[in-house]
N, C-alpha and C positions, 0 to 999 in steps of 0.2 A: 669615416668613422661611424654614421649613421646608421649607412649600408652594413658594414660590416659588425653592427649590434653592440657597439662599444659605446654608443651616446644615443640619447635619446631623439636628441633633436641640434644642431646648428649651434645654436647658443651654448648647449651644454660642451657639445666638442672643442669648441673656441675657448671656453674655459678650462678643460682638460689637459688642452696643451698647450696653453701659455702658462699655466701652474708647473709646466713640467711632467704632467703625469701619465703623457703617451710616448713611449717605446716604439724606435722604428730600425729595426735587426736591435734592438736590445740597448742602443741610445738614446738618450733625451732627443725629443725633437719636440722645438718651441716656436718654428714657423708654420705659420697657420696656411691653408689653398695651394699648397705646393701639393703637383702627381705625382705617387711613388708609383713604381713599377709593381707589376702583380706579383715579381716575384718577391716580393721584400716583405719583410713581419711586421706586424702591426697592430702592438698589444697595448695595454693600461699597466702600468707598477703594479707590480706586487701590494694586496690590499684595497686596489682599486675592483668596485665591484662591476666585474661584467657582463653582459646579461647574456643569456642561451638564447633570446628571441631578439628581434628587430625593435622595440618595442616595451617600455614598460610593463604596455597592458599582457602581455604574454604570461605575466606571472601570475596574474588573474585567472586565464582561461585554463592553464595548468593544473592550477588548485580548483580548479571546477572540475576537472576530470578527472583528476585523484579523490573528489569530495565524494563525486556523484558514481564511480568506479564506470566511468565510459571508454570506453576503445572506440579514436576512431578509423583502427585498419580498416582501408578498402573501403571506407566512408563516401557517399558526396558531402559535402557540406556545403552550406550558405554558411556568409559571415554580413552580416546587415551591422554598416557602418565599420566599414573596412581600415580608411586611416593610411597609416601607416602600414598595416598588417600582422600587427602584433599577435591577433587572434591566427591569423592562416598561420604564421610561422610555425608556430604550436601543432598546428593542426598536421601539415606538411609533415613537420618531424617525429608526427606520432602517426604517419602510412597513413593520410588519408589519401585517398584517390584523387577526387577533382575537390578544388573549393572554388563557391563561385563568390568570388569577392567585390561587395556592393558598396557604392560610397557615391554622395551625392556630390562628392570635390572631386577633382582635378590633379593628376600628378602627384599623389600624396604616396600610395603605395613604395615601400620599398624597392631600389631597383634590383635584389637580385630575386625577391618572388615575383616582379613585372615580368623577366625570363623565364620564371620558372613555367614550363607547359602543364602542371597541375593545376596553374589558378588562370581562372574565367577572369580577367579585370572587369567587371562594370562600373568603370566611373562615370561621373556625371550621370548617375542612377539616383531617381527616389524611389526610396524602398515602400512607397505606399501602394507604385505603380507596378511593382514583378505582377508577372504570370508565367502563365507554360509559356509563351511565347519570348521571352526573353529566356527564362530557363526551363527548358524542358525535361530534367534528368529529375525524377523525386529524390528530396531533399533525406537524409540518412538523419542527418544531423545539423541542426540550426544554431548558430551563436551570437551574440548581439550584443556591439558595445558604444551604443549613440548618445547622444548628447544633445541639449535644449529641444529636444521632445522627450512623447512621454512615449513609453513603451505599448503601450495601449496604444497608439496611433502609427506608430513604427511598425509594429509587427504582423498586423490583421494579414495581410496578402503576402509574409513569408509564410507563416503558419499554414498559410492554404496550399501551398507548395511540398509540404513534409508529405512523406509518404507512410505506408505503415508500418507502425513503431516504430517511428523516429523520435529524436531525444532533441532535445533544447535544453542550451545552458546559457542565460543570458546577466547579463547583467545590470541591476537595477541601482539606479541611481538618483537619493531621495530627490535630491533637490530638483530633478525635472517630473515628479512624479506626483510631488507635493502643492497642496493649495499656494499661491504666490506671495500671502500674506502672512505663508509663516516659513517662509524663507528668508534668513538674516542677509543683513548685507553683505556680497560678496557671492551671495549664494552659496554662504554655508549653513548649514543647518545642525545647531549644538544641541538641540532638545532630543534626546531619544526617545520619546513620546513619538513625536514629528516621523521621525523617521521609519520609527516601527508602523505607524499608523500606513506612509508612504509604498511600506513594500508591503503590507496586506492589501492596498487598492489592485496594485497587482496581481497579487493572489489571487484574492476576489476576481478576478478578470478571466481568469485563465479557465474557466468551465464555459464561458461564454463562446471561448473558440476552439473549441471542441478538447481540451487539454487537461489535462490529471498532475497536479503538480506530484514532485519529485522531493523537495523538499528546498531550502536555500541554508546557505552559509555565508560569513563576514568575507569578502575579500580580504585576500592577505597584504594587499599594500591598498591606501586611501588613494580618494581622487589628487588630482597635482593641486588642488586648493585645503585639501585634506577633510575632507568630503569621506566620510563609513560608507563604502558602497556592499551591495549583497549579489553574491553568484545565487541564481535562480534554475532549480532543474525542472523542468518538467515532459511528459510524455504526448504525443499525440493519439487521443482517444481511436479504438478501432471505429 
């Protein structure tokens, strides 16, 4: 169910269908780890919402591209802090070429973009560490969706891999962005002071590596703690 974009993650699918509310040819089916055969259907009820990407976050980098009006046919892309794959899926189904998808874990990727021959896997990648030598192909377009760092430490040596005029649309995430002492327990962060302050450090940041912001906008779904995150566009300077 995972794979096939209907749940999020394992947990979520286990409760899916012991509620009743995964269809298999158009029946209830309420045993959980049984194979069906590929050729058999395998939907959510009616009502049940399901997603177009692998991935929550895909509805994220979506609305970064409708925000920011980017195309990326015929694209290379980077995805720093790949995941699941939520960002490639998007990517994939909006014709890009190759995406090279970087992730410092292990096996997390989606199995059917792990097939797909558009996406570069680099797992067990830190993204502090790229160069040409691991991706040689300049980058078109860069996307970013990591977590407990900060985007300023994340991104220095993708940035240096864009080629010219290439677009970045990343996404910012107060609470690893932000001073540690005004982060609430839990790591959520209710002040929009805080947060707004968090995505200008950002900002702030982005002339330093050669970049021209683009502008940012609210994600349209919060973090899974419910965390205000912001799509961040910006250009690579000629």
């Amino acid at each position: 169910m995972v794979e096939a974009g209907l749940a999020e993650d394992a947990k979520q699918a286990l409760t899916l269908i012991m509620t009743g509310q995964v269809l298999v040819d158009d029946t209830p089916h309420t045993k959980a780890g049984e194979q069906l055969a590929t050729h058999r259907s395998l939907r959510l009820k009616s009502g049940q919402k399901e997603h177009s990407w692998v991935s929550r976050g895909g509805e994220k980098l979506a609305h970064g591209l409708d925000h920011f009006r980017v195309d990326p046919t015929g694209k290379v892309a980077l995805d720093v802090g790949a995941s699941t794959g939520g960002f490639c899926d998007v990517l994939l189904q909006h014709s890009a070429q190759k995406v090279y998808a970087v992730d410092v874990g292990y096996g997390q990727l989606a199995w059917k973009l792990a097939q797909d021959e558009r996406i570069v896997n680099l797992e067990r990648t830190n993204c502090r560490t790229l160069s040409t030598e691991i991706i040689p192909d300049p980058i078109d377009l860069l996307v970013s969706d990591v977590s407990f760092i900060s985007l300023t430490l994340a991104l220095p040596a993708a940035i240096t891999l864009m080629g010219a005029d290439a677009i970045g649309i990343v996404l910012v995430k107060p609470q690893f962005e932000a001073p540690q002492q005004d982060v609430g327990a839990g790591g959520i962060i209710s002040d929009p002071t805080v947060r707004q302050a968090a995505l200008e450090r950002v900002i702030q940041w982005l002339p330093s590596q050669g970049c021209q912001l683009l502008g940012h906008t609210p994600s349209p779904i919060t973090g899974t703690k419910g965390n205000i995150e912001y799509l961040l566009g910006f250009s690579k300077s000629a």
